[in-house]
C-alpha positions in Angstrom: 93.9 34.3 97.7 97.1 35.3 97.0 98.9 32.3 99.1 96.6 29.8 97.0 98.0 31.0 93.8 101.2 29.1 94.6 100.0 25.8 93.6 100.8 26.8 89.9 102.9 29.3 89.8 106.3 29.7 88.8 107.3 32.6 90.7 106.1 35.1 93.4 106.8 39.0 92.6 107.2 41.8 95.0 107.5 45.2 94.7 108.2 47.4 97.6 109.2 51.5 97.6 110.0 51.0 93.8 112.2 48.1 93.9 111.3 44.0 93.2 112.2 41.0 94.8 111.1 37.6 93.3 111.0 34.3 94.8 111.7 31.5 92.5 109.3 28.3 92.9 110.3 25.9 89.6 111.5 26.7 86.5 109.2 27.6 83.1 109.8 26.4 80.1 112.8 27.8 78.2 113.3 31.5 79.1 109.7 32.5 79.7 110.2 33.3 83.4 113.4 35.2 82.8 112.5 37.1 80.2 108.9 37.8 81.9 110.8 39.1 84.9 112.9 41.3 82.4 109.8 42.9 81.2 108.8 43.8 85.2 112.0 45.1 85.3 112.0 47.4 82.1 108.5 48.6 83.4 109.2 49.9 86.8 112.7 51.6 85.0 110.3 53.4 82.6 107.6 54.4 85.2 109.8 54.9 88.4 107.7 55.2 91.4 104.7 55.2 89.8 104.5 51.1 90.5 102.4 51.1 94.5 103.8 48.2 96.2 101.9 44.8 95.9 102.7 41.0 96.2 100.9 38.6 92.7 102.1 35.1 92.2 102.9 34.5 88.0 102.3 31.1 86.2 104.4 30.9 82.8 102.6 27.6 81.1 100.6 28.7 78.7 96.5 27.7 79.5 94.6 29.0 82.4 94.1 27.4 85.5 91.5 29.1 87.5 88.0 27.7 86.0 85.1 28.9 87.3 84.9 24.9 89.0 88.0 25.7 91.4 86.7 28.3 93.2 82.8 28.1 93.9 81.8 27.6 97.4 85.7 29.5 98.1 85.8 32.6 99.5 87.2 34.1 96.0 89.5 32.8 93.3 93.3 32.3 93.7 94.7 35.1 92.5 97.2 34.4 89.7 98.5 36.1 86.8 99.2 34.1 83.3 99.4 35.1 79.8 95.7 34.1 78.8 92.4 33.5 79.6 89.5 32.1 78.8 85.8 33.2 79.8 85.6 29.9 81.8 88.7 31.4 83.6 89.9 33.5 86.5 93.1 34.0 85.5 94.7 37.8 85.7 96.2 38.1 82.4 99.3 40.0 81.4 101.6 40.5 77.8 104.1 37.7 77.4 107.6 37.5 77.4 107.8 37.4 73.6 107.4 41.6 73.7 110.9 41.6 75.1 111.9 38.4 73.3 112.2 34.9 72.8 115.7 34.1 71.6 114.5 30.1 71.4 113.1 30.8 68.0 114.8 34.2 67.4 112.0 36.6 67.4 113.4 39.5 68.4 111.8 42.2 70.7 108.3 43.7 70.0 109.2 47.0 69.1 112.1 45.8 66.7 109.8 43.2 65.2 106.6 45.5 64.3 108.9 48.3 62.7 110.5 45.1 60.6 106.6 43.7 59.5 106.1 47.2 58.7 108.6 47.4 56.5 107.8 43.4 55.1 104.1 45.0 54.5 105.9 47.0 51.6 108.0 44.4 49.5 104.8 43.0 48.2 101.5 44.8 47.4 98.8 42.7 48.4 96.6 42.9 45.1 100.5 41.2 44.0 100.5 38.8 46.9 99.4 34.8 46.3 95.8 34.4 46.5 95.9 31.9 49.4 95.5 31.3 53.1 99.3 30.9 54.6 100.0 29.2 57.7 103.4 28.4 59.4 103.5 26.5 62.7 103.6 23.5 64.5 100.6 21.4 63.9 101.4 19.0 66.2 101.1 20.7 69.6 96.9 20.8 69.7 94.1 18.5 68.1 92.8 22.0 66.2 95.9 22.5 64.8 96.2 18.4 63.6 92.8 18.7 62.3 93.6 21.7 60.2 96.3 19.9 58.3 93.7 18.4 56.2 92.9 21.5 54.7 96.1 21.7 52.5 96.3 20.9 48.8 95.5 17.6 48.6 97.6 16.5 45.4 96.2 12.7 45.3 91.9 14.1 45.3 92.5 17.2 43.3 91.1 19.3 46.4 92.3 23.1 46.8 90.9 24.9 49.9 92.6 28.3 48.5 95.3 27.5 52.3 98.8 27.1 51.7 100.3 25.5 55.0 103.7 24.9 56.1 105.0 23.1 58.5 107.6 24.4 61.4 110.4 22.1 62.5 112.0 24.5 64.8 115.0 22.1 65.8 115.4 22.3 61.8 115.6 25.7 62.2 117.6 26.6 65.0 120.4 24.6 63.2 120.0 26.5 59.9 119.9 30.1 62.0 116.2 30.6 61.4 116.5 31.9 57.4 113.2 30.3 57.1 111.0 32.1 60.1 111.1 35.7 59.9 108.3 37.2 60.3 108.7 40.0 58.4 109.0 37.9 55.1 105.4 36.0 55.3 103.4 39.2 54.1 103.7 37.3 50.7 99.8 36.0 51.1 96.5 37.7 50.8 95.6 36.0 54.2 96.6 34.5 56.9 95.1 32.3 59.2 95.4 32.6 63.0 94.7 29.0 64.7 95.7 28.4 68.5 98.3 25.8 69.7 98.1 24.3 73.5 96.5 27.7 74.1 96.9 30.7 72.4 99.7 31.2 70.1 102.6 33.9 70.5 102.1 34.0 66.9 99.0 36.0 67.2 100.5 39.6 67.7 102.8 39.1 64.3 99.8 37.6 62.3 97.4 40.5 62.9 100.7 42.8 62.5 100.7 41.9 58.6 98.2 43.8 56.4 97.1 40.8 54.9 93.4 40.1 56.5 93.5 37.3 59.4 91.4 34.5 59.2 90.7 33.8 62.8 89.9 30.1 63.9 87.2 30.4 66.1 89.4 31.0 69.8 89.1 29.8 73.2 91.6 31.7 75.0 92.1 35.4 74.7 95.1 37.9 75.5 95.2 40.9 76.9 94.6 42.8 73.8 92.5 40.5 71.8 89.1 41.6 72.7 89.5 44.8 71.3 89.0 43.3 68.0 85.9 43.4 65.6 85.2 41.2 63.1 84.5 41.6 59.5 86.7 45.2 60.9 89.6 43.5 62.1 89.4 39.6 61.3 87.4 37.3 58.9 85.6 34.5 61.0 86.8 30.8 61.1 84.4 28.1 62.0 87.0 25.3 64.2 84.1 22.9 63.4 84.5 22.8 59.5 87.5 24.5 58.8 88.3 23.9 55.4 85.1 24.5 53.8 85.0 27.8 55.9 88.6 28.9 54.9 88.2 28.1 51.3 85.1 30.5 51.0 86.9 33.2 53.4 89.5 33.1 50.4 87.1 33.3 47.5 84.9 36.1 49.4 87.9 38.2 50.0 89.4 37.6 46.3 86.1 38.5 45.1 85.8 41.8 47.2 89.2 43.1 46.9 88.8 46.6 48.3 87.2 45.1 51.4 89.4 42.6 51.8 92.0 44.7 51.6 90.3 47.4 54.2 90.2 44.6 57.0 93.5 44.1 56.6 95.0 47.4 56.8 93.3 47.8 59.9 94.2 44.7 61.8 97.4 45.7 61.3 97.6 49.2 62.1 95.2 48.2 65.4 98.4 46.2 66.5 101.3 49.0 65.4 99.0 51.7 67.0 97.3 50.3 69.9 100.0 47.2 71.0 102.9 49.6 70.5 105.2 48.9 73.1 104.2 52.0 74.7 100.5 50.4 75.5 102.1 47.4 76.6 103.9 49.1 79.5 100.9 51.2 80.5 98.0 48.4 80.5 100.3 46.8 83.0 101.0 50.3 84.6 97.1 50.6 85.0 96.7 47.0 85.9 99.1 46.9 88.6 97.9 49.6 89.9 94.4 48.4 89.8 95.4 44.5 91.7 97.3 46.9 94.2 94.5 48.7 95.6 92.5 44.7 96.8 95.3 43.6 98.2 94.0 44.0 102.2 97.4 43.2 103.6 101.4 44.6 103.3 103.6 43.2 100.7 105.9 41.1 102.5 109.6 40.2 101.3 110.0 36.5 101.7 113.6 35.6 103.2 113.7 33.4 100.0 113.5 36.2 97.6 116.2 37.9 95.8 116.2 41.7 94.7 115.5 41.6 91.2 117.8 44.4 88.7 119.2 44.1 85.6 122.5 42.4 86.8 120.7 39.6 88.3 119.2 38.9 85.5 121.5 39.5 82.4 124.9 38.5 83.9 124.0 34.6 84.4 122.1 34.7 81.0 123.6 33.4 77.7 125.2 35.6 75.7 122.5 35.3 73.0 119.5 36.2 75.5 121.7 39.3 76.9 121.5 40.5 73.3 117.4 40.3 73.1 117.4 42.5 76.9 119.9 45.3 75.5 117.7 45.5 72.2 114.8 45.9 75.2 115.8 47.6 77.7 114.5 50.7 78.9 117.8 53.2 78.8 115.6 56.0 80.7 112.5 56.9 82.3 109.9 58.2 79.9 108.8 62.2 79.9 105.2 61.4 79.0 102.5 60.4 81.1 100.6 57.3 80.8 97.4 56.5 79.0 94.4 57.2 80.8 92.6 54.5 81.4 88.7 55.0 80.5 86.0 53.7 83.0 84.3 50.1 82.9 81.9 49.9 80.0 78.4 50.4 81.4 76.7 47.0 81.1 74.3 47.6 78.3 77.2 48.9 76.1 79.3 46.0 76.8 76.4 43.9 76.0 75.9 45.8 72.8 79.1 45.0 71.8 78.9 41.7 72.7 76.0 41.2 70.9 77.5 42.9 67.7 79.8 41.0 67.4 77.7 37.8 67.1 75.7 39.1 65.0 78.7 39.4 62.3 79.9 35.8 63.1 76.6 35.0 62.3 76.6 36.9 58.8 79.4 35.2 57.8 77.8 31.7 59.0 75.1 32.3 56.6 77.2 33.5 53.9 79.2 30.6 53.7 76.2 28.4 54.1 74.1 30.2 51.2 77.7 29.5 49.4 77.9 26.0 49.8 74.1 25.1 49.4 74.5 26.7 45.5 78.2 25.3 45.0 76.6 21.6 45.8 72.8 22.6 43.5 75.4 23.1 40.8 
């Protein structure tokens, strides 16, 4: 299962008596696979010997490959660790390399950028803040994301959906030295909107960071964290099959219940500074790890191929602009706290409870908006 993976994958990880050895297959896009490895790295410095030895194959491209149609009549899926999934999907899925950086568009490492949106929540109090949705990206990189474009103020038909979008040229920006994409200063809205890209969208984590409530487009991947989230609690629901007529009520529900608006917001955003702290991050894939390591039914083997992997190997060949993201993430010292402990599986009736809860408040807001738009066109 594990051999299989290799179809895909980028590299092949091992980890033997506390030490890792990778063995390179092609190269990822920009620094995903270096900066991927560096976050390995920083977790077996924070939890020395607490990693058991195991062999997993990692694919850095961003959508899932493992359907469900790959593997039947197989004995078992490839085993293969990406950054999403979807529920179609077998893929294993593990934090991105943004937590430790991603120095092509200059966000900085995880724990430097949450303490920053923390402090951007405060310029602006969000009764102050525009009454719109805001979106910054790239619409170009996904149909959903073309398709949403035509949601923006249309000048020439008079049509506001209550969005503000703006467009993200990062070649634009790289050459300016990113003054116009910091994070912390786009907590200047009421809401934001969360739409996916190719796949999911790095963007997620710093969306759901800001205290201004998201406005999820309905998903088809999720991350490792994602499905912790409620919504009306955490999010507002999107419909991706009538977007703008779903966004523009989103934005008049919310700017006509403040207090609850302003509720979901607060705690999207402390459900990401509490519970994706950097800490979390390390120990989900402590526990997860640890979890793969006890299938594996053979002994981790070091390929003559592979090299040992330590922070020299990895930050002296780097440019001098990515060494500076791995100091500002690098674990200086093993931590004196013990890990999480990681609950046990939700019994099946629970899990379908919440399941079922949570389609129950999609639903609501489906009606809601219907209700809406039935009166707005009777009038």
């Amino acid at each position: 299962m594990v051999e299989r993976a290799q179809l895909t994958a980028h590299f092949r990880l091992v980890i033997v008596d506390g030490k890792a050895y990778v063995e390179k297959f092609r190269k990822s896009i920009q620094t995903r696979d270096l900066f991927t490895l560096w976050g390995f790295q920083q977790l077996l410095r924070r939890y020395p010997g607490r990693i058991p030895d195991l062999e997993l194959m990692f694919d850095c491209d961003d959508r899932p490959v493992i359907n469900e149609t790959r593997v039947r009549g197989r004995d078992g899926p490839p085993a293969l660790f990406k950054y999403c999934s979807d529920h179609r999907s077998f893929d294993i899925v593990l934090p991105d390399w943004s937590f430790w950086g991603w120095p092509e568009t200059n966000q900085k490492p995880w724990e430097i950028i949450l303490n920053e949106i923390k402090e951007g929540n405060k310029r602006v109090k969000w009764e102050n803040r525009a009454p719109y949705a805001y979106w910054k990206g790239n619409p170009n990189v996904s149909p959903v994301r073309i398709d949403l474009k035509k949601c923006n103020v249309n000048i020439t038909n008079h049509v506001d959906w209550n969005t503000r979008l703006f467009y993200q040229d990062w070649v634009n920006e790289s050459t300016h030295g990113f003054k116009g994409s910091n994070i912390k200063d786009q907590c200047t809205y009421r809401y934001k909107i969360y739409i996916e890209g190719w796949a999911w969208s790095v963007s997620e984590k710093y969306i759901l960071a800001c205290d201004s409530p998201t406005l999820y487009v309905t998903p088809r991947y999720h991350t490792f964290f994602v499905r912790g989230l409620e919504p009306l609690k955490h999010f507002w629901p999107i419909r991706d099959n009538d977007k703008c007529r779903s966004l523009k009520f989103a934005v008049e529900w919310g700017n006509n219940h403040t207090s609850k608006a302003q509720e979901m917001g607060e705690a999207s955003s402390r459900f990401i500074q509490e519970d994706v702290k950097m800490d979390y991050v390390y120990d989900y894939m402590l526990h997860l790890l640890t979890e793969y390591a006890k299938l594996l039914k053979f002994k981790p083997f070091i390929s003559p191929n592979a090299t040992e992997l330590c922070l020299e190997s990895l930050a002296c060949p780097a440019d001098e602009n990515w060494r500076n993201f791995m100091v500002e993430s690098l674990v200086r010292q093993p931590t004196n706290t013990s890990p999480c402990t990681m609950p046990p599986p939700y019994d099946p009736s629970i899990l379908k409870d919440i399941i079922d809860n949570r389609t129950r408040a999609i639903n609501e807001v489906k009606m809601w908006e219907d209700e809406y738009w039935k009166n707005q066109n009777l009038n």
